[in-house]
C-alpha positions as CSV (number, residue, x, y, z in Angstrom):
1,X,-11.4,20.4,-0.6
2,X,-9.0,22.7,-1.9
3,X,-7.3,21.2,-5.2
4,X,-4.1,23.0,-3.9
5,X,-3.3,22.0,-1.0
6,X,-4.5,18.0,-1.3
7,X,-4.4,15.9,2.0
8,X,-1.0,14.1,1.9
9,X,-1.1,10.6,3.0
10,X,1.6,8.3,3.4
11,X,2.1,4.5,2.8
12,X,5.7,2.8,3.6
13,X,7.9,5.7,3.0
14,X,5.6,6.9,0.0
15,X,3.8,10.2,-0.4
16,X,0.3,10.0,-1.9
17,X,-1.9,13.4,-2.7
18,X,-5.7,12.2,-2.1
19,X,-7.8,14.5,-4.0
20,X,-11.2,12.5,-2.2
21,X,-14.6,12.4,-4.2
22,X,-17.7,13.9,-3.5
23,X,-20.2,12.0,-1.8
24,X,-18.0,9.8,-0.2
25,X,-19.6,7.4,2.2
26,X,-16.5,6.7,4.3
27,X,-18.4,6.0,7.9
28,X,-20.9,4.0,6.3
29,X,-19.3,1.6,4.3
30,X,-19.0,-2.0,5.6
31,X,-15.5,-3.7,5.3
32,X,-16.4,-5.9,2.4
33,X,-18.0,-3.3,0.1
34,X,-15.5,-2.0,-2.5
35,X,-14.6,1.4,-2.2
36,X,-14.0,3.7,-5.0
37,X,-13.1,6.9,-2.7
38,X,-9.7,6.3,-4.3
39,X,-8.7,6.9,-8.2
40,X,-5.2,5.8,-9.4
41,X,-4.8,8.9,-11.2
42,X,-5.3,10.6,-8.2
43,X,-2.1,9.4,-7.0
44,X,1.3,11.6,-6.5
45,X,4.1,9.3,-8.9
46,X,6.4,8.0,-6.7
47,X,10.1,6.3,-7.2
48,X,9.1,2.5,-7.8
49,X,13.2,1.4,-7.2
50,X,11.8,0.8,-3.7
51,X,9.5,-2.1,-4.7
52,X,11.4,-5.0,-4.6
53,X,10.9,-6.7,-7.6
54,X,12.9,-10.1,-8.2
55,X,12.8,-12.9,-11.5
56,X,10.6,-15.6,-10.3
57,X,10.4,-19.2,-12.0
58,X,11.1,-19.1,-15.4
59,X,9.7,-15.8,-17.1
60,X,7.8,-14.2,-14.4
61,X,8.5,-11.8,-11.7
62,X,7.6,-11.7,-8.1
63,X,7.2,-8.8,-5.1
64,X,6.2,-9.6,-1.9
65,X,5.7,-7.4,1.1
66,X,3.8,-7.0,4.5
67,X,-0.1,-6.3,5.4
68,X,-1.5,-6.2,8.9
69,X,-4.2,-8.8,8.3
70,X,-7.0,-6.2,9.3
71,X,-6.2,-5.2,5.6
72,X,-7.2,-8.2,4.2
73,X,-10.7,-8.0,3.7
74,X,-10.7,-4.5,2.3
75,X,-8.1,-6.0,-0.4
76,X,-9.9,-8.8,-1.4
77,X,-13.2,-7.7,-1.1
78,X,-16.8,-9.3,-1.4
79,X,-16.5,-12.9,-3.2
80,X,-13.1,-11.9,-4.0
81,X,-14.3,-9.5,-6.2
82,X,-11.4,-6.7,-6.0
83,X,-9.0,-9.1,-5.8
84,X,-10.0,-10.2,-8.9
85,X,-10.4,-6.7,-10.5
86,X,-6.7,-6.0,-9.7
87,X,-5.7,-9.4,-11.3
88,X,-7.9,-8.6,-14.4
89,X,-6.2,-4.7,-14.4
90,X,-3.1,-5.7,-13.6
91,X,-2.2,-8.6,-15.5
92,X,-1.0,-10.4,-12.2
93,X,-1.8,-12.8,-9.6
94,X,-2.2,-12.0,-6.1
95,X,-1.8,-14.3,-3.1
96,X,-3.2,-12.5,0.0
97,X,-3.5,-14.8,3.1
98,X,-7.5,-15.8,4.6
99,X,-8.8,-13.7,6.1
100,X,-7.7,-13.2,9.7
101,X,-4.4,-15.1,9.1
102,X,-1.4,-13.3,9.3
103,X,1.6,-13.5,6.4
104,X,2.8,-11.4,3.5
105,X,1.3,-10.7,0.4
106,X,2.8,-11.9,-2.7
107,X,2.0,-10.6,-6.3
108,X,3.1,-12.0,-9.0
109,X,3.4,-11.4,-13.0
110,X,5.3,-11.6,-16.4
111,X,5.8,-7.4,-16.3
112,X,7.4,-5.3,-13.8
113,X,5.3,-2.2,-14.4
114,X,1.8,-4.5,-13.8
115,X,3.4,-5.6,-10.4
116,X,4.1,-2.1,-9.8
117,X,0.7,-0.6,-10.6
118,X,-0.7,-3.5,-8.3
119,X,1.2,-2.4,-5.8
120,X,0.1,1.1,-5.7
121,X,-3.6,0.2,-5.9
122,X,-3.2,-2.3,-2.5
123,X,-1.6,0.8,-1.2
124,X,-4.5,3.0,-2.0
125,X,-7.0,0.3,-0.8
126,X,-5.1,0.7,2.7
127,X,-5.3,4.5,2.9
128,X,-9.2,4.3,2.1
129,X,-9.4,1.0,4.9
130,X,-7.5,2.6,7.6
131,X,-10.4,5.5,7.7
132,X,-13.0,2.7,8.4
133,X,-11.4,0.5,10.7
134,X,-12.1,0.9,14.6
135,X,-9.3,2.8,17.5
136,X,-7.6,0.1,19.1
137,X,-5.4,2.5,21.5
138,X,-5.1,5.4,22.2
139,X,-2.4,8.0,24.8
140,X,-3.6,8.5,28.0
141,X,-2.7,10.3,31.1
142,X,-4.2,8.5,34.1
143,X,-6.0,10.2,36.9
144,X,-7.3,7.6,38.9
145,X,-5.9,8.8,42.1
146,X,-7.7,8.0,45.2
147,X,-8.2,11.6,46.0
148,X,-9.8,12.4,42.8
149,X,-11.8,9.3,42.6
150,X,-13.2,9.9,45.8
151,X,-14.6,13.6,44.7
152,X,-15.9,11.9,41.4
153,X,-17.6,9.0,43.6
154,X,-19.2,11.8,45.8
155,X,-19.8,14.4,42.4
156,X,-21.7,10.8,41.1
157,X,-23.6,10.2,44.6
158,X,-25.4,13.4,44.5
159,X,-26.7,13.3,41.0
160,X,-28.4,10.1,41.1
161,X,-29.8,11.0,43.7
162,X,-30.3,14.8,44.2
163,X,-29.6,16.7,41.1
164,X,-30.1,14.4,38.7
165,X,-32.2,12.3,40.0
166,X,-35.7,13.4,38.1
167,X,-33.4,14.2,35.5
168,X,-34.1,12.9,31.9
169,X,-31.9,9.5,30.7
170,X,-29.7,10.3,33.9
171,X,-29.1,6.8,35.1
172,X,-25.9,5.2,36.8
173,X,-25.0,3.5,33.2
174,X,-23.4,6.3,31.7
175,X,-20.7,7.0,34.2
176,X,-17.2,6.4,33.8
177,X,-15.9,4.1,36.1
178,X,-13.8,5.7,38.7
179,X,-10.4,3.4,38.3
180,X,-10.4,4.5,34.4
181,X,-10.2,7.9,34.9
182,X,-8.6,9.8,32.8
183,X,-7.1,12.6,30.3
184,X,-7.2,11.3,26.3
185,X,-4.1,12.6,24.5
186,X,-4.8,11.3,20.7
187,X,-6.1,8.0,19.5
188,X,-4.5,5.3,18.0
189,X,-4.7,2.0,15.5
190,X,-2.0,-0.4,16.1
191,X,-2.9,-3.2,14.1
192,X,-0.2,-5.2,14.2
193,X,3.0,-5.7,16.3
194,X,5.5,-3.5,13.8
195,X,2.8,-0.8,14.3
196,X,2.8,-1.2,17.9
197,X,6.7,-0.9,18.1
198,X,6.7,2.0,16.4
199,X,3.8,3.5,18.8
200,X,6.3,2.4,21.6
201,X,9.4,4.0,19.8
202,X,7.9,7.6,19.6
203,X,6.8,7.5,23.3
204,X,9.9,7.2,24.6
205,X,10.9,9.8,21.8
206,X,8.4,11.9,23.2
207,X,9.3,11.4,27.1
208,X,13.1,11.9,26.1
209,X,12.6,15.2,23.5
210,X,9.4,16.2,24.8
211,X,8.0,16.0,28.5
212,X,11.3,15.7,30.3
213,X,12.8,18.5,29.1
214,X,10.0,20.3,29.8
215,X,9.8,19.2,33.6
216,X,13.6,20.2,33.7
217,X,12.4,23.5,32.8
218,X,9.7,23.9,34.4
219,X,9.3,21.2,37.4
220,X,6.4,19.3,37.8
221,X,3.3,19.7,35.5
222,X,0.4,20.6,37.4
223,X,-3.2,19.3,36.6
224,X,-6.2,20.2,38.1
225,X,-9.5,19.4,37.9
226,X,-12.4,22.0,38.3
227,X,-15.3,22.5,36.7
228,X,-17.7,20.9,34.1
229,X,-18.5,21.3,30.4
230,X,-20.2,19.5,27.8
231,X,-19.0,18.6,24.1
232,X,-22.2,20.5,23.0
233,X,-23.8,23.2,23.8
234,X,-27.4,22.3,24.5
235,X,-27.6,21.4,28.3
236,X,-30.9,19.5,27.4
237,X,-29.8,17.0,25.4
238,X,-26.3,16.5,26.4
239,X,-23.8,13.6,25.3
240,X,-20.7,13.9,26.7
241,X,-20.1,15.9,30.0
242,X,-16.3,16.2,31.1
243,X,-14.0,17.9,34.0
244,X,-12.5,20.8,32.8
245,X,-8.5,20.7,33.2
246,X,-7.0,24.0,34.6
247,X,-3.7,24.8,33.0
248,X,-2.5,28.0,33.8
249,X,0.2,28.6,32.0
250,X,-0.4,26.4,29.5
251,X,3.0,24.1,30.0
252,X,0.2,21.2,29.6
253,X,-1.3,22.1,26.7
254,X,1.8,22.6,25.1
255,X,3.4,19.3,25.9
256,X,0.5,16.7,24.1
257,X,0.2,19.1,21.4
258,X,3.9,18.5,20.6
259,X,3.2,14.5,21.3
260,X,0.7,14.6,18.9
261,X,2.3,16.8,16.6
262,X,5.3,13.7,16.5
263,X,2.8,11.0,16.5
264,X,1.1,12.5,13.3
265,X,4.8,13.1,11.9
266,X,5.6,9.6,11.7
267,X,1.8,8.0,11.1
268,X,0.2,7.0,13.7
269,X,-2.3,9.7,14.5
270,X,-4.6,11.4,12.4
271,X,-5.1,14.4,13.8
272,X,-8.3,15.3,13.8
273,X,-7.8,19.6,15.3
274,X,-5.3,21.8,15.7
275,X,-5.2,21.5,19.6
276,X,-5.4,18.7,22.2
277,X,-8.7,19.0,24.4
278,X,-7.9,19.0,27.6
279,X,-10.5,17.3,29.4
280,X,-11.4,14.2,32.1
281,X,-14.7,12.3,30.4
282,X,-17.2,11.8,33.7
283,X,-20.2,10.7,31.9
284,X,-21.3,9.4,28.3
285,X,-24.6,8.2,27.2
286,X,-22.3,5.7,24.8
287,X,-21.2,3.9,27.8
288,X,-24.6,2.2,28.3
289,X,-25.1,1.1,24.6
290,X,-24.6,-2.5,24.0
291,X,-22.2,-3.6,21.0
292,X,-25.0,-4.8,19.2
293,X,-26.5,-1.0,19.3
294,X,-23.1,0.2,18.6
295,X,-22.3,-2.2,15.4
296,X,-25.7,-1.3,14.1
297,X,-25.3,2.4,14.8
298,X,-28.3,3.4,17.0
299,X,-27.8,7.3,17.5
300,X,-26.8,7.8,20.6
301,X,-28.8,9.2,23.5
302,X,-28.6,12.2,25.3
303,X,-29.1,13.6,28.7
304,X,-31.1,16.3,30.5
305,X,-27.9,18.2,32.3
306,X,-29.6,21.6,33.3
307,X,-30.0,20.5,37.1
308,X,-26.5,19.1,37.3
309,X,-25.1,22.0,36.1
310,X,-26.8,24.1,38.4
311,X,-25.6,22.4,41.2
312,X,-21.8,21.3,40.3
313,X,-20.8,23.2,37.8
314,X,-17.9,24.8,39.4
315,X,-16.9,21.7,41.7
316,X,-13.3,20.5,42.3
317,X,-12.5,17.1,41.7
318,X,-8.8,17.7,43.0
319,X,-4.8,18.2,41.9
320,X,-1.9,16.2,40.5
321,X,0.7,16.2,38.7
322,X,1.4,14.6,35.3
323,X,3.2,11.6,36.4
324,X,2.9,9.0,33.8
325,X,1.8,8.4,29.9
326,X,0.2,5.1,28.6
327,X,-0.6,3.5,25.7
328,X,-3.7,2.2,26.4
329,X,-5.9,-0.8,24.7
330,X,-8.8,-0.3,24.3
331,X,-11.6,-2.7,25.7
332,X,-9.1,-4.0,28.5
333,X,-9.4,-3.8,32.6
334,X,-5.8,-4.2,34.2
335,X,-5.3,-5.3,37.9
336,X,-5.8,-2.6,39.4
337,X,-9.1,-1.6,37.1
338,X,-7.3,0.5,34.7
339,X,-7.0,-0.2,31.1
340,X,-4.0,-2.7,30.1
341,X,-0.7,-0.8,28.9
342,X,1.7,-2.0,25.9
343,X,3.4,0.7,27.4
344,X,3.8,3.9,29.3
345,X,6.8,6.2,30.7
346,X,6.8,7.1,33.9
347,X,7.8,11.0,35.1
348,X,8.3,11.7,38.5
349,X,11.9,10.8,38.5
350,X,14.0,12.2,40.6
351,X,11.2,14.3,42.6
């Protein structure tokens, strides 16, 4: 990492430069394994006149504040272990909430400046946690129109049984299901209802700053499906393969960039490249693994796609319009198949 230009995280209104160590074993550690990724000398100064610090009984002082309780194992760790290291450091006492309970966290202490540097280590256990906990959400753009389910339904017909049917780890497991089609705009982790106000808050930012004035200028957003790719480039052993979206001059593109863009601006997206991919998922080896693969990370499979490429890999799966924008849970089938929405905007108004 450059020294110069540190990654910049922030924490309840608070910038933090995270310089990272080498070695770090971010997608491997388990929730209740301490996690030294983070150094408090690493850490930017910051004004501490927004910590509220009040007297408390008769010689002592108190600050309490807010977790979401996904936190909570990362801050008090195995046994209680970091918990107790921050007392022991700190010269204060901490009372977090049990685990999977929600409430506020309270530290408490005879100096101000020991509350303070507790504080800011909680803080720095969240930045590290936040990199290991699971999506929850994420901003989609659904495209589970009849007419483009229908190609899909026939694009899946043919493989299992004419082009892909010989083909190797090709089975009907690893399709997407038709009525959850749809175009991924950035991912998300609300983990608690503040968070997922916010996350509603900047999508109706984004519809009134962002999209609509774009369809004012433009009209309707076109989106088209043709083609196939893959995430890799090796057509024998092939993870992901996705419809290709056609956006010809680039008014899409342009649009989720900028939503992202916002979304990172006020914290709830990491973004993870400099551009959204446009692209419709239509089949995924991880689809077919079991949870119990997934939380003891089996590598993932992968497909022989050379004969379905040969065959479809200019096919249309159809045209719309951008017409609405969710935010999507994760893990959830709504009535009519979809996944369940805390919210979405719709944008054919007036058309």
């Amino acid at each position: 990492m450059n020294v110069l230009k540190p990654e910049l995280v922030w924490v309840d209104g608070r910038c933090y430069r995270h310089f990272g160590k080498k070695n770090s074993s971010d997608h491997t550690t388990t929730p209740y394994v301490e996690d030294d990724d983070l150094d408090i000398e690493d850490v930017e100064e910051f004004d501490d006149n927004d910590i509220e610090i009040v007297p408390y009984e008769s010689s002592r002082y108190k600050h309490t504040f807010s977790v979401p309780k996904s936190y909570f194992p990362f801050i008090v760790g195995t046994k209680h272990t970091m918990r107790k290291k921050i007392e022991a450091e700190t010269k204060t006492s901490l009372q977090i909430p049990k685990v999977g309970q929600d409430g506020d966290i309270v530290i408490t202490g005879f100096y101000r400046n020991g509350i303070i540097s507790a504080r800011r280590r909680i803080d720095l256990l969240i930045i590290a946690a936040r990199k290991k906990l699971h999506y929850t959400h994420f901003l989609s753009i659904p495209l589970n129109e009849d007419h483009i389910t229908m190609k899909f339904n026939e694009f899946k017909n043919d493989i299992l049984t004419n082009s892909g049917k010989t083909s190797r780890g090709v089975d009907e497991n690893i399709f997407q299901t038709p009525s959850k089609l749809h175009m991924t705009i950035g991912m998300l982790k609300l983990l608690d209802d503040v968070e997922k106000e916010q996350a509603i808050k900047a999508l109706d930012y984004c519809k009134e700053n962002i999209v609509m004035p774009a369809i004012k200028k433009y009209g309707q957003i076109p989106i088209c499906l043709q083609g196939i790719s893959i995430m890799n480039d090796d057509l024998e052993k092939i993870k992901v393969l996705y419809a290709k979206v056609v956006d010809a001059n680039n008014v899409l593109q342009e649009i989720l960039d900028e939503i992202v863009n916002y979304y990172a601006s006020v914290d709830l997206i990491d973004k993870e490249r400099e551009n959204v991919k446009l692209h419709v998922t239509l089949m995924n080896t991880n689809f077919k693994r079991t949870d119990e693969e997934k939380r003891m990370k089996v590598p993932v499979e992968t497909f022989d796609g050379k004969d379905i490429f040969k065959a479809h890999e200019n096919v249309t799966f159809g045209e719309t319009v951008l017409k609405q924008i969710h935010i999507s849970q994760l893990g959830t089938v709504s009535s009519n198949g979809y996944y369940q929405a805390i919210a979405k905007i719709n944008l054919t108004e007036g058309f």
